[in-house]
C-alpha positions as CSV (number, residue, x, y, z in Angstrom):
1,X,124.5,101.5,117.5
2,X,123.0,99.6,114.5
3,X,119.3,99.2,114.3
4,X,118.1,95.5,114.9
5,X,117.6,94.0,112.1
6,X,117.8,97.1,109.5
7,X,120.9,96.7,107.5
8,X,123.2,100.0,106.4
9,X,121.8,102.3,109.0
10,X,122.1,103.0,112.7
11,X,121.8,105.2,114.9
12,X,124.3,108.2,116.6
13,X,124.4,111.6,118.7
14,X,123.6,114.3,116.2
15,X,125.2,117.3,117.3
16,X,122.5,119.9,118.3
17,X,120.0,117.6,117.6
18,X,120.1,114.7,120.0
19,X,119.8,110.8,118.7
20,X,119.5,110.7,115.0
21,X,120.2,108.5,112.2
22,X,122.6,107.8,109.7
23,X,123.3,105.9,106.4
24,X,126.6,102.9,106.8
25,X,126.2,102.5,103.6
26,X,125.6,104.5,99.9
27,X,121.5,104.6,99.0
28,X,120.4,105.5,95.1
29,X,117.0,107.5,94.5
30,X,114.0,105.8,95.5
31,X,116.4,102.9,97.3
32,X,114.8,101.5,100.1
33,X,116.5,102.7,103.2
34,X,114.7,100.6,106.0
35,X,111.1,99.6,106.9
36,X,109.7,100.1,110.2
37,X,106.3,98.1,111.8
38,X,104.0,100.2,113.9
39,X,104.6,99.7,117.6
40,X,100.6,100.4,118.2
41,X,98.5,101.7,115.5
42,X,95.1,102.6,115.2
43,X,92.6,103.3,112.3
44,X,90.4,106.4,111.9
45,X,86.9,105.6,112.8
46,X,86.0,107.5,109.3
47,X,87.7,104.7,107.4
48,X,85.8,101.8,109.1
49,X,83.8,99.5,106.6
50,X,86.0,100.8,103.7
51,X,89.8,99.5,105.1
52,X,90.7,96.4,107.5
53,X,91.0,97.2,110.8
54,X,94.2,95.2,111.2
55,X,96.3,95.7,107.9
56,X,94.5,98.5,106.3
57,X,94.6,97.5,103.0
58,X,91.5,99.3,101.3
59,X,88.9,96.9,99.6
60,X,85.4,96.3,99.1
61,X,83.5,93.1,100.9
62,X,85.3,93.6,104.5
63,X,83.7,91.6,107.0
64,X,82.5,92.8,110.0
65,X,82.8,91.8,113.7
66,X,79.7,89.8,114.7
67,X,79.9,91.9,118.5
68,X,79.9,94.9,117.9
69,X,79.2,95.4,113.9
70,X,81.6,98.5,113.3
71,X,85.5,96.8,112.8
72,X,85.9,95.7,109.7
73,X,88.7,93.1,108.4
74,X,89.5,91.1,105.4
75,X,89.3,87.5,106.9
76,X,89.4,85.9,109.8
77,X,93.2,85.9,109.8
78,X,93.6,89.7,110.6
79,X,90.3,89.5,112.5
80,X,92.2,87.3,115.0
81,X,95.1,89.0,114.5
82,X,93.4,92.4,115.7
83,X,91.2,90.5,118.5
84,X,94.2,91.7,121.2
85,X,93.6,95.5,120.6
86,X,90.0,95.5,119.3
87,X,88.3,93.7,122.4
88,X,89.9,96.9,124.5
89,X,87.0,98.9,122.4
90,X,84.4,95.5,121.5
91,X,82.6,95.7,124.7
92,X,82.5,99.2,125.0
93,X,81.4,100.6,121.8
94,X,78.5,97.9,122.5
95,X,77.9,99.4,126.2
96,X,78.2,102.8,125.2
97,X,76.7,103.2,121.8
98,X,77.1,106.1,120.3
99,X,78.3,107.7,123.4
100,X,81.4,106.0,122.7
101,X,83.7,109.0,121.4
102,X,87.4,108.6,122.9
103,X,89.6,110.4,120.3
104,X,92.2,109.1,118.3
105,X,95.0,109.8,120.7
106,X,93.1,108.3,123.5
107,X,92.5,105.1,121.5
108,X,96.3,104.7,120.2
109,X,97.8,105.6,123.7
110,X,95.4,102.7,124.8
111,X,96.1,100.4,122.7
112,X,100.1,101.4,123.3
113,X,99.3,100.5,127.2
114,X,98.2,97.6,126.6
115,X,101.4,96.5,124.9
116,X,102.8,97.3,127.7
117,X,104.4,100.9,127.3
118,X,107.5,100.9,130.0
119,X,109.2,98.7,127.0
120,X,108.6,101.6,124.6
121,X,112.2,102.6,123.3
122,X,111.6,106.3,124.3
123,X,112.6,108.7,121.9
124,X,113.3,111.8,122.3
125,X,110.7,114.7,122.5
126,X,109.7,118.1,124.2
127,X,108.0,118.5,127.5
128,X,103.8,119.3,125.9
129,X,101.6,120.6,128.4
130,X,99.5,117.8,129.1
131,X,95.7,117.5,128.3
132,X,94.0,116.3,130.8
133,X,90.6,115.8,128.7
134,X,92.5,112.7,127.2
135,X,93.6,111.4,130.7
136,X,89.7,111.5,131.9
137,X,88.8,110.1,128.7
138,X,90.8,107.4,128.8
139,X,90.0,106.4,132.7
140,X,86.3,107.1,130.8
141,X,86.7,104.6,128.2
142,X,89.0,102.1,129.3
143,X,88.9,101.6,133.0
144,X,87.2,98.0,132.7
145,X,89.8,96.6,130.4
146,X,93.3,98.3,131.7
147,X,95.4,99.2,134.6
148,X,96.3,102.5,134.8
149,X,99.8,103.5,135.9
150,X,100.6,106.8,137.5
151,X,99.2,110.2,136.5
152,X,102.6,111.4,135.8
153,X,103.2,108.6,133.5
154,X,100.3,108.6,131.4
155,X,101.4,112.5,130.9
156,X,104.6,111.0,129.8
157,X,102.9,108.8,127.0
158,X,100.6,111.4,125.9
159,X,103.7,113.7,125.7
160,X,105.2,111.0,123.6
161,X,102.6,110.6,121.4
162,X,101.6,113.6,120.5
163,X,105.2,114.4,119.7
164,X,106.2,111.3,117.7
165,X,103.0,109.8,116.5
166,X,102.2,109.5,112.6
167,X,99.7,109.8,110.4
168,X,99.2,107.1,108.4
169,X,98.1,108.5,105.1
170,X,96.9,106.9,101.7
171,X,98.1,108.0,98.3
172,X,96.0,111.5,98.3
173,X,97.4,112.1,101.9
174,X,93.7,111.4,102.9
175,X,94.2,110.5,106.8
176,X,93.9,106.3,107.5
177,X,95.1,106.1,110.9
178,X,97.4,106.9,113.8
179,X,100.5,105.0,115.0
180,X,103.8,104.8,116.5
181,X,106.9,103.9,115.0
182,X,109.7,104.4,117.6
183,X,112.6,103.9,114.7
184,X,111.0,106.7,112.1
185,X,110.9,108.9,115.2
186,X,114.1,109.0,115.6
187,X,114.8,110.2,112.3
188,X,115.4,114.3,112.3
189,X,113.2,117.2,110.4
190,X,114.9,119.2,107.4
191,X,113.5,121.3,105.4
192,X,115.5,120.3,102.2
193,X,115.1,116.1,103.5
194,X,116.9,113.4,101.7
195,X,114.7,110.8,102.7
196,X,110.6,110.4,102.9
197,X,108.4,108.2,105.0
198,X,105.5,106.6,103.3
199,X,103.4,103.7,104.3
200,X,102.0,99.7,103.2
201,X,99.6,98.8,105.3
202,X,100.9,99.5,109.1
203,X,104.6,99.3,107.7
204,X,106.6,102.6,107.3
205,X,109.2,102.8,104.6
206,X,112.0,105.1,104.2
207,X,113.4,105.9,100.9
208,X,116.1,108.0,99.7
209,X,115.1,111.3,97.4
210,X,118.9,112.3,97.3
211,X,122.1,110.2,97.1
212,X,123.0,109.4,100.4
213,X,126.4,108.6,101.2
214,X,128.1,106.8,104.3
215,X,127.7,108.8,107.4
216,X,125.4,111.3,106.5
217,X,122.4,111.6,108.5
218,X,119.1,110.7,107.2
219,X,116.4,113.4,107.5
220,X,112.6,113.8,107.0
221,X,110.2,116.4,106.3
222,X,108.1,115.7,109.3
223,X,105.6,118.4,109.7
224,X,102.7,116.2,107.3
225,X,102.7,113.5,109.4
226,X,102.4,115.1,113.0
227,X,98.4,115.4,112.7
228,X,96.7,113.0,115.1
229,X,93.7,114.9,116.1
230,X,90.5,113.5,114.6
231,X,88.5,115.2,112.0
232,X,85.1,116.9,112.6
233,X,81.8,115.0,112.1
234,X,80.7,114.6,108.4
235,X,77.3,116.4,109.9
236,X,79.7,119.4,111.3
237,X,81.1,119.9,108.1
238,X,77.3,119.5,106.3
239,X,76.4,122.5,108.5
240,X,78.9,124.8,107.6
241,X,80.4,123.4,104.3
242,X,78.6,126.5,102.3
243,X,79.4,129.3,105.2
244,X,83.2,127.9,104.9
245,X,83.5,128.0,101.1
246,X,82.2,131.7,101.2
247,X,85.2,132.7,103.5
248,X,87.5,130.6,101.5
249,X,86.4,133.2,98.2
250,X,85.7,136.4,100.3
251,X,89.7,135.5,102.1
252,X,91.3,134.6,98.6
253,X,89.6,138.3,97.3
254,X,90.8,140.4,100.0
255,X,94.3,138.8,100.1
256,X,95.0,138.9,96.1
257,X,94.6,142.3,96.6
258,X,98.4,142.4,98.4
259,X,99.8,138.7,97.5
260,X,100.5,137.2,94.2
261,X,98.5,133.5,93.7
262,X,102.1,131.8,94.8
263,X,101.7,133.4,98.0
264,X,102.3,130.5,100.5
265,X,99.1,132.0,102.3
266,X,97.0,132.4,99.1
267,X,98.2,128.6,98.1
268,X,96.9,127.6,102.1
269,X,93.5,129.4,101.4
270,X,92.9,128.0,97.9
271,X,93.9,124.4,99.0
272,X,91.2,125.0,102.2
273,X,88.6,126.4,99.2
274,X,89.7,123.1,96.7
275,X,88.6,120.7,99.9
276,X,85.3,122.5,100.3
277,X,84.6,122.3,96.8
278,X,85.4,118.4,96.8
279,X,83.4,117.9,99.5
280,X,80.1,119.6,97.7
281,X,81.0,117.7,95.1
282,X,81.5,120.7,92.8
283,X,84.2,119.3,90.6
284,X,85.2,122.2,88.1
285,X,85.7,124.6,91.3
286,X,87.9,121.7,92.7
287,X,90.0,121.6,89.4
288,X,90.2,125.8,89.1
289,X,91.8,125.9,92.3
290,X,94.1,123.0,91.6
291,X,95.1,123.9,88.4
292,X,96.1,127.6,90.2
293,X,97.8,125.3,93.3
294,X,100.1,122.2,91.2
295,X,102.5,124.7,90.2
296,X,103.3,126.7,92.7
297,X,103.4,123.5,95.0
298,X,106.3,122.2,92.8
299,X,108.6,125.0,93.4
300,X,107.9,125.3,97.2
301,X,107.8,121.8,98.3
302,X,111.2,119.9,98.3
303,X,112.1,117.5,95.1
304,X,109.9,113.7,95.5
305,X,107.2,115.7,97.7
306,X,103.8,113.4,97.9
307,X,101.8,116.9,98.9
308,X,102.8,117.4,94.9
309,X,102.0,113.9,94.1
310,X,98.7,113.7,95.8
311,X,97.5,117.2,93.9
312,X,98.8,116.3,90.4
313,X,96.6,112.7,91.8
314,X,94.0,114.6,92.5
315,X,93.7,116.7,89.9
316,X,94.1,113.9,87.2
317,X,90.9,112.5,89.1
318,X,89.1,115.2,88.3
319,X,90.3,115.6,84.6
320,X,88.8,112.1,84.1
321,X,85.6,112.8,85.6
322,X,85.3,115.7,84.1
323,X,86.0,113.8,80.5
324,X,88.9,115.9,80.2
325,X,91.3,112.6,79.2
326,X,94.2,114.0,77.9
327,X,94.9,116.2,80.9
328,X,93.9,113.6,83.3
329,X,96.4,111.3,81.8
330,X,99.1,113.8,81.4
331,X,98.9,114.7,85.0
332,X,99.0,111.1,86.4
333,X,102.1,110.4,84.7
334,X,103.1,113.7,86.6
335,X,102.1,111.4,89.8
336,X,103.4,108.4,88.8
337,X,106.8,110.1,88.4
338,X,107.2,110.8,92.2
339,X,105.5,108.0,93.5
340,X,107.6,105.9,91.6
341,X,110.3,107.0,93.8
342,X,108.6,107.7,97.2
343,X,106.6,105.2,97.4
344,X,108.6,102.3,95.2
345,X,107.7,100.6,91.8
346,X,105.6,97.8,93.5
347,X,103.6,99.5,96.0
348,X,99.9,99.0,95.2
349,X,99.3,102.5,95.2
350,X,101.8,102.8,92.3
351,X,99.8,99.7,90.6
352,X,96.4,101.5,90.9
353,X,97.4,104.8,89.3
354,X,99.1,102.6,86.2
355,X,95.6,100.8,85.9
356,X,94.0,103.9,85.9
357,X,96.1,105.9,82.8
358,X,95.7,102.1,81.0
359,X,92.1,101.9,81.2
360,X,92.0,105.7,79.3
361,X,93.6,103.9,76.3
């Protein structure tokens, strides 16, 4: 069965895996496989002011919604364009103020009712105990502007969503959004993957990062995308930002004891300790623990991985901050190289890391 619309795949019965799919046709390197629009999608509510609502491209001067002052949109063509999903939240966010706390999940199974979910292609997924928090929540939120179907159903969707939702994630991996793309889900896991999902805007992309040949099945590394719970408070974090760092160093002491730095658990602790450090704003602690991570990341993440792109980013970041230019440059060339092919030449993430290594010169 070929995919509407997507030329030179479709999809089949993967033996031991259930539906899957597979290449018609020879891909290069960094060749476009197929491209994939969010079913429903949602942003963060941590990224409001700073990306549009609707097409979450990242700029300064959004305009805001004159109801309820907190969606944010590049014009009023994607204003208009979002006005079917955000009035679900408009009126409430108004009523409720800031009582109005549904999580992520809530909002994007919401928004995936309203488009009418019993026409959502369902893929396939394991049986999640249900949480009902998110059912009461969304009776909580919603119940003026939807009608509900059965219990059991809305524990279907969740079900569904928890299992096949995606992160939507920017260039650093830095968490944008939530979303549903029923053709990406279908796609299997491997650990050794030849192709990678990355995103413009609310559209998924899937490029090769092996030669694929006709027949063979295409296959992600899904795990960094299956993260749809929100993220604390910023005033959560203030609170125990220092106490967290401190376990980060005290863990990191204990465990170098009995693991070498590659140590997939010493590499976990030092990337939580690198976070911390970022968010205190303590740049050279940042860039110790990145220069100790890079490496090591390279050998343990499959070839064309962004979770290497997105610390060689980072870490070039900080060189230049920290007037360090020559390493700063060297290592976004080191980016450049893998986002080259993950994301493709013209993606505007690509464009922005070029004008960054051009304004050194």
């Amino acid at each position: 069965m070929k995919f509407e619309g997507i030329e030179g795949c479709e999809r089949f019965l993967s033996p031991g895996k259930g539906r899957g799919v597979k290449a018609t046709k020879p891909f290069q390197v960094g060749e476009l496989v197929f491209a994939c629009p969010a079913y429903s999608y949602v942003l963060t509510v941590n990224e409001r002011g700073s990306h549009c609502e609707f097409c979450f491209t990242r700029r300064e001067g959004l305009s805001k919604c004159g109801k309820c002052k907190q969606a944010y949109y590049c014009n009023v063509d994607c204003q208009k364009g979002d006005w079917s999903m955000h009035k679900l939240e408009c009126s409430a966010m108004c009523a409720y103020g800031e009582n109005w706390c549904p999580s992520e999940t809530v909002r994007l199974v919401a928004r995936i009712l309203i488009k009418q979910v019993r026409d959502l292609d369902k893929t396939d997924n394991e049986k999640n105990e249900m949480n009902q928090t998110d059912i009461a929540a969304l009776h909580h939120f919603y119940s003026k502007n939807l009608d509900f179907p059965s219990n059991a159903a809305l524990e279907e969707l969740f079900a569904q969503v928890n299992c096949n939702g995606f992160t939507i994630e920017d260039e650093e991996l830095s968490h944008l959004g939530s979303a549903v793309f029923p053709d990406v889900a279908l796609m299997n896991h491997s650990c050794n993957p030849n192709v990678i999902v990355t995103y413009k805007g609310t559209l998924a992309e899937v490029r090769a990062v092996q030669k694929i040949s006709p027949g063979e099945e295409d296959q992600a590394k899904m795990e960094i995308h299956q993260k749809l719970q929100s993220a604390p408070e910023a005033k959560e974090v203030q609170e125990m930002v220092t106490e967290l760092l401190e376990i980060c160093e005290l863990s990191l002491e204990r465990m170098g004891s009995i693991f070498v730095d590659t140590n997939v658990f010493m590499l976990h602790m030092m990337y939580q300790a690198m976070g911390v450090c970022l968010y205190m704003q303590d740049w050279d602690g940042a860039m110790k623990y990145g220069e100790k991570i890079v490496q090591p990341y390279s050998v343990h993440y499959p070839p064309y991985s962004l979770n290497v792109a997105s610390m060689y980013l980072k870490l070039g970041r900080l060189y230049m901050g920290l007037e360090k230019k020559q390493e700063g440059v060297k290592a976004l060339k080191e980016a450049l190289a893998i986002m080259n092919i993950a994301f493709g030449k013209d993606h505007h993430y690509v464009a922005e890391v070029k004008k960054e290594m051009e304004a050194q010169k």
